[in-house]
C-alpha positions in Angstrom: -140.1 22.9 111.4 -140.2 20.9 114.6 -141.9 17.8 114.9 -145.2 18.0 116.9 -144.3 16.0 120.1 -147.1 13.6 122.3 -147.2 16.8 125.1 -148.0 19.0 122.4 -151.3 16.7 121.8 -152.1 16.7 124.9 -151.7 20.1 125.7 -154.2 21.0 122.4 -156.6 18.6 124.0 -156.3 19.8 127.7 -155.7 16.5 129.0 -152.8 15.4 130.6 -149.3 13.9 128.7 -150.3 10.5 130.7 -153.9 10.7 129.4 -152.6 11.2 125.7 -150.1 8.4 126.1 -152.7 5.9 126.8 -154.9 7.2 124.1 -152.3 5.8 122.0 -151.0 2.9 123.8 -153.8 1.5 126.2 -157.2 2.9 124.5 -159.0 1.0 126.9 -158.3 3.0 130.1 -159.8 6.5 128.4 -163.1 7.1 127.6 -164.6 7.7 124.6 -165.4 10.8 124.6 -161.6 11.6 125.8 -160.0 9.7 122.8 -161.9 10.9 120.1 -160.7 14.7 121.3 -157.3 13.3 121.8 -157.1 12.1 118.4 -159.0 14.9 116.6 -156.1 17.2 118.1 -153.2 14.9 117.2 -154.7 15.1 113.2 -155.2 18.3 113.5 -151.4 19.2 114.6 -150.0 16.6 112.7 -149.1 14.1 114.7 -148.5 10.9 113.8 -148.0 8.8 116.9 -145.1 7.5 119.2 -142.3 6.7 118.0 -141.9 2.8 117.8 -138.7 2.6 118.7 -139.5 4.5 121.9 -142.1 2.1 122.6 -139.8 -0.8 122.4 -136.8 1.1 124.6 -139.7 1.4 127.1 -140.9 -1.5 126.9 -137.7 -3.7 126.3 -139.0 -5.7 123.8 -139.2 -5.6 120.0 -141.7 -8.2 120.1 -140.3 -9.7 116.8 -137.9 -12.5 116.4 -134.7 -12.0 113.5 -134.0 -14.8 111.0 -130.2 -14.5 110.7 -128.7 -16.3 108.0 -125.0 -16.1 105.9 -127.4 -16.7 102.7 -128.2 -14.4 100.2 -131.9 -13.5 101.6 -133.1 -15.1 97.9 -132.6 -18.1 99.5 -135.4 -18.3 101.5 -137.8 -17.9 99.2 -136.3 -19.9 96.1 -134.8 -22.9 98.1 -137.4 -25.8 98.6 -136.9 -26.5 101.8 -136.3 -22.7 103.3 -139.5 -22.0 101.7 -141.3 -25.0 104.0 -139.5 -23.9 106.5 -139.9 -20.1 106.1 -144.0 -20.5 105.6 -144.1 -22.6 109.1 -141.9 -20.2 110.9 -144.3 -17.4 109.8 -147.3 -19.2 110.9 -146.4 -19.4 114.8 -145.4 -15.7 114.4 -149.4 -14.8 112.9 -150.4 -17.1 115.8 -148.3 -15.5 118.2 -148.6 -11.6 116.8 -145.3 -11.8 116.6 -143.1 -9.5 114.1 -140.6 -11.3 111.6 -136.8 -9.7 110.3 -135.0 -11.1 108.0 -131.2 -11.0 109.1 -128.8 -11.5 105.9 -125.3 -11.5 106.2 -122.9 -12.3 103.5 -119.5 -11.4 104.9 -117.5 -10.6 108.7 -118.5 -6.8 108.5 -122.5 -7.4 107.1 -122.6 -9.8 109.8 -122.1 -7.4 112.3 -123.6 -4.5 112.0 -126.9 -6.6 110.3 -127.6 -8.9 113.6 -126.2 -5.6 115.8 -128.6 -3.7 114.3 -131.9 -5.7 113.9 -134.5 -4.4 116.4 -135.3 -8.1 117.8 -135.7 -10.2 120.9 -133.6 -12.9 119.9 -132.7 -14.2 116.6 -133.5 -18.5 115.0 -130.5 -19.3 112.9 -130.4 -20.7 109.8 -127.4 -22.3 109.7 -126.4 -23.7 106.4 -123.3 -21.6 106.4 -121.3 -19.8 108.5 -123.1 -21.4 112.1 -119.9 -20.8 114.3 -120.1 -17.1 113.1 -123.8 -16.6 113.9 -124.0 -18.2 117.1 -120.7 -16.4 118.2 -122.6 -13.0 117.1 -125.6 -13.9 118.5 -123.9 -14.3 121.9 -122.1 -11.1 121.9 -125.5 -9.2 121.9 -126.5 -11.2 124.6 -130.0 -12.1 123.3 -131.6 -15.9 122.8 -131.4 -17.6 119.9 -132.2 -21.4 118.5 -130.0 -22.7 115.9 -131.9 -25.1 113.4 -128.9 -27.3 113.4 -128.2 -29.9 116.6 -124.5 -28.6 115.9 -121.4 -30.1 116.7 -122.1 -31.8 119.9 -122.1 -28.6 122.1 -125.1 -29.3 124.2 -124.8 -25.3 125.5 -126.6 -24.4 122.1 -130.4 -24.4 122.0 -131.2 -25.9 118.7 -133.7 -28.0 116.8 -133.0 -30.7 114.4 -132.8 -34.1 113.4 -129.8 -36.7 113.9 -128.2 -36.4 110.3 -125.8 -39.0 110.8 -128.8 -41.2 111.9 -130.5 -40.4 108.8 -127.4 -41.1 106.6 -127.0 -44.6 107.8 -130.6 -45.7 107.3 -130.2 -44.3 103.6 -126.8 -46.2 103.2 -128.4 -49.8 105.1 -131.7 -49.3 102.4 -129.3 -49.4 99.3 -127.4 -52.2 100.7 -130.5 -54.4 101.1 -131.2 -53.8 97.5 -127.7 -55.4 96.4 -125.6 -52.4 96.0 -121.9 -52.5 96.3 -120.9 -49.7 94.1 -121.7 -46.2 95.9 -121.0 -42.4 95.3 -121.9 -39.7 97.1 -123.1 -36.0 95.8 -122.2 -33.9 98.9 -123.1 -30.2 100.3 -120.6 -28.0 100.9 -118.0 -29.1 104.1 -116.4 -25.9 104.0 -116.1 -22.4 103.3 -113.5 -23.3 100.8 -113.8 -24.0 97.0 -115.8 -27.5 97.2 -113.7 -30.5 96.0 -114.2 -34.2 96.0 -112.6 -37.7 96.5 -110.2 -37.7 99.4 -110.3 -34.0 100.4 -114.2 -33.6 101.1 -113.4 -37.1 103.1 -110.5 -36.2 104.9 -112.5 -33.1 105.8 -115.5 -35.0 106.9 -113.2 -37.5 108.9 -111.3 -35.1 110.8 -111.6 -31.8 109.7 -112.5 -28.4 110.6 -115.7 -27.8 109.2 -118.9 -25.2 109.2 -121.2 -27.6 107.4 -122.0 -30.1 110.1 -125.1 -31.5 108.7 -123.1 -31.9 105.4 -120.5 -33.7 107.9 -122.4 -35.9 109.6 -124.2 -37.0 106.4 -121.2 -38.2 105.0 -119.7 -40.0 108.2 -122.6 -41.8 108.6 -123.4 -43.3 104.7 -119.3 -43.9 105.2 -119.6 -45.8 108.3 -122.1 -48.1 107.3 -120.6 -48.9 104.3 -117.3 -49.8 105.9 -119.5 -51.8 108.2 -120.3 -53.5 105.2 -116.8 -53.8 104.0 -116.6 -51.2 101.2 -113.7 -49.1 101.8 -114.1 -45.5 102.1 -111.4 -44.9 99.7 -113.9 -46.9 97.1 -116.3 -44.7 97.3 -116.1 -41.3 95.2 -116.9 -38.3 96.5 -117.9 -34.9 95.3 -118.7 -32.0 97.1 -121.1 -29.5 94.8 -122.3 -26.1 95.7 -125.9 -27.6 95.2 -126.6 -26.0 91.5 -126.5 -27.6 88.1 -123.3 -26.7 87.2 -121.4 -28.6 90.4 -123.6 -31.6 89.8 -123.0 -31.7 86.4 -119.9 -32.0 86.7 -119.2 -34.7 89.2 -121.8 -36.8 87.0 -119.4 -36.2 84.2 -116.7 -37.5 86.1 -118.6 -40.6 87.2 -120.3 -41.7 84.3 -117.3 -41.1 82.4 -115.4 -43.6 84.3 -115.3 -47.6 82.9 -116.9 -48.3 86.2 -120.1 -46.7 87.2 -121.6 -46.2 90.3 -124.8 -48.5 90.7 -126.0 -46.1 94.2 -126.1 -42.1 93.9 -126.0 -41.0 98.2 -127.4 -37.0 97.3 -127.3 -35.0 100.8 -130.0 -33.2 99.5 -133.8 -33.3 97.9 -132.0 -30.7 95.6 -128.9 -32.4 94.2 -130.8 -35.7 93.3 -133.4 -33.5 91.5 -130.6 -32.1 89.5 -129.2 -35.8 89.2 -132.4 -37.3 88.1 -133.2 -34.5 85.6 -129.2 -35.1 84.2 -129.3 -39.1 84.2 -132.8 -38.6 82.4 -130.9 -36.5 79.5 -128.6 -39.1 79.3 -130.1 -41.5 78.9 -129.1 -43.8 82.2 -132.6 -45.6 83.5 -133.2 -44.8 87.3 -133.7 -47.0 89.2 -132.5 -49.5 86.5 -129.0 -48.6 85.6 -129.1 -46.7 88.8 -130.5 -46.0 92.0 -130.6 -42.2 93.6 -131.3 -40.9 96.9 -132.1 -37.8 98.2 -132.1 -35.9 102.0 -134.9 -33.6 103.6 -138.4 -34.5 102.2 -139.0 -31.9 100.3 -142.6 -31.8 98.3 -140.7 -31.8 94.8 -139.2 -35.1 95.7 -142.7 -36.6 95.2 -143.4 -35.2 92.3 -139.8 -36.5 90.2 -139.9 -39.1 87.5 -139.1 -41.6 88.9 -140.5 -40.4 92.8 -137.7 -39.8 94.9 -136.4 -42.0 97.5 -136.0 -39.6 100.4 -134.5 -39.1 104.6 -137.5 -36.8 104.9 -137.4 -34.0 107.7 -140.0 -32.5 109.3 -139.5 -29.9 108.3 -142.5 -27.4 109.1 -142.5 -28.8 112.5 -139.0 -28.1 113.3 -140.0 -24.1 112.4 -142.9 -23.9 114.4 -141.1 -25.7 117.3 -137.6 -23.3 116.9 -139.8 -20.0 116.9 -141.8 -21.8 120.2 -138.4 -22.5 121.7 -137.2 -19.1 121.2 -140.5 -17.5 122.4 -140.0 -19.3 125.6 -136.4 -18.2 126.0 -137.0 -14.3 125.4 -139.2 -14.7 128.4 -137.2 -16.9 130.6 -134.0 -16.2 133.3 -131.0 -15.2 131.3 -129.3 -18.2 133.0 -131.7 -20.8 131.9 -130.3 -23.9 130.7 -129.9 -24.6 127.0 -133.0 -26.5 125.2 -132.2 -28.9 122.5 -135.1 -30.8 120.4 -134.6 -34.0 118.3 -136.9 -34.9 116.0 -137.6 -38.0 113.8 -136.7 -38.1 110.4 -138.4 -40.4 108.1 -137.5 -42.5 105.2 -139.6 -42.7 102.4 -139.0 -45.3 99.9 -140.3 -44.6 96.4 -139.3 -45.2 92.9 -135.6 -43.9 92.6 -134.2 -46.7 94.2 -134.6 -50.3 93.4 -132.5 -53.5 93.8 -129.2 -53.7 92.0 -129.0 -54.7 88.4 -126.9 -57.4 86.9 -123.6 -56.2 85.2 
């Protein structure tokens, strides 16, 4: 059986198919009396209103903005800081009565037809992985998007973010005031390879072609300072981890297993120093005594460690609500409008994970 339509509303209510279209779409312009015989015939036929994607096609808007990510969608809601970011993002969208999708795509073919497909007006990318691969997506369909990631350098992407490599130095100067001279460094992923560590996560970070640039700059910039302070880069171990137990584990394992130990742990996340903290703590090794730990992003667990986590803290929920503002202000400029990138501050927070060098 066919689908009652919107002109066969109106024609049960005598009115015209204008008249029953703004009955449903602009109340205001029909009287009362009007509407409520409108609507009495529509529940009485069985109709259940336009068609929302009409209304967009009409319209041309979705009036809701896509999250596109190469994460599994869990992410957002078990990872610290997506879960700050995520609840800020959201916010502006209340405020703004704007719609939310959540844009998951593991692999080249999900990646397609997921962002192709979402019914949005542009798209804010979460680009932990895969950010040449979004953007380049988010191009072809022609609609805005903010990346939450100042990128590579490209000043044609509109993006908010902190200076990572900024951030890494201050976190590498602060352990070097306190006396250390014996660094390692717990990095995120550089690539979408297998993650490795020592010379290949270096040589990557050096000169490399990498998707990971805040994992990139990170590293660059706690190398540089050290050198700076003449500690070699080739002194300085390196692990790349996937950011889970398993991955930090085992580079602790390899470090702590060695005759000499690292006095400084560099973690480029809140995350990986949490897992180092909770493993040095089963082991036995005294932080910041035996050894200091840092982490990267400012996440509200950080506060909460034993010992309290010395941190390049992000801010974070204001980066959200300022990449959804961003992107609200593209969808309703000139298609040719110049690019719009945002630096923020990040801050560092000193607490108890760090703490001056002890004697051998």
């Amino acid at each position: 059986m066919k689908a009652p339509t919107l002109g066969d509303v109106a024609a049960a209510a005598g009115v015209s198919k204008g008249t029953a279209s703004n009955v449903f779409n602009r109340p205001k312009l029909v009287r009362e009396a009007v509407r409520v015989r409108v609507l009495e015939a529509a529940r009485e036929i069985g109709y259940r209103g336009p068609d929302p994607k009409g209304r967009m096609l009409s319209a041309g808007r979705a009036n809701a903005i896509g999250i596109a990510t190469m994460e599994p969608l869990a992410h957002l809601f078990e990872d610290p800081f997506a879960r700050r970011l995520m609840a800020a993002i959201s916010e502006v969208c209340q405020e703004e009565g704007v719609g939310l999708s959540l844009v998951s795509a593991i692999g080249e073919d999900d990646l397609a037809w997921t962002m192709d497909s979402a019914l949005v007006d542009g798209f804010i990318l979460f680009c932990i992985t895969g950010a040449r691969r979004l953007i380049r997506r988010s191009r072809e369909r022609r609609l805005p998007f903010v990346a939450l990631d100042l990128g590579d350098g490209d000043e044609t992407l509109p993006a908010v973010g902190i200076d990572n490599g900024d951030g890494a130095r201050r976190i590498a100067r602060h352990l070097l005031d306190l006396g250390h001279r014996r660094f390692a460094v717990l990095a995120m992923e550089l690539s979408m390879a297998r993650p490795g560590g020592g010379g290949e996560a270096r040589d990557a970070a050096e000169g490399g072609d990498v998707e990971y640039h805040a994992a990139r700059h990170r590293l660059v910039g706690t190398l540089h300072v050290l050198a700076e302070a003449g500690i070699e880069a080739s002194a300085v171990p390196v692990f790349e981890t996937t950011g889970d137990e398993a991955s930090v584990h085992a580079a602790l394992e390899t470090l702590f297993s060695a005759p000499v130990r690292p006095t400084a742990i560099v973690a480029q996340s809140d995350l990986i120093a949490l897992i180092a903290l909770s493993w040095l703590a089963a082991k036995g090794v005294a932080v910041p005594g035996a050894v200091s730990v840092t982490g990267f992003d400012g996440i509200p667990e950080g506060a909460l460690s034993d010992p309290p986590l010395t941190t390049m803290a992000q801010p974070i929920a204001e980066i959200g609500r300022r990449a959804v503002r961003l992107l609200l202000d593209a969808t309703s400029s000139a298609p040719d409008a110049p690019a719009r990138q945002e630096r923020l501050h990040a801050e560092l927070i000193v607490r108890g994970s760090s703490g001056p060098v002890a004697a051998d």
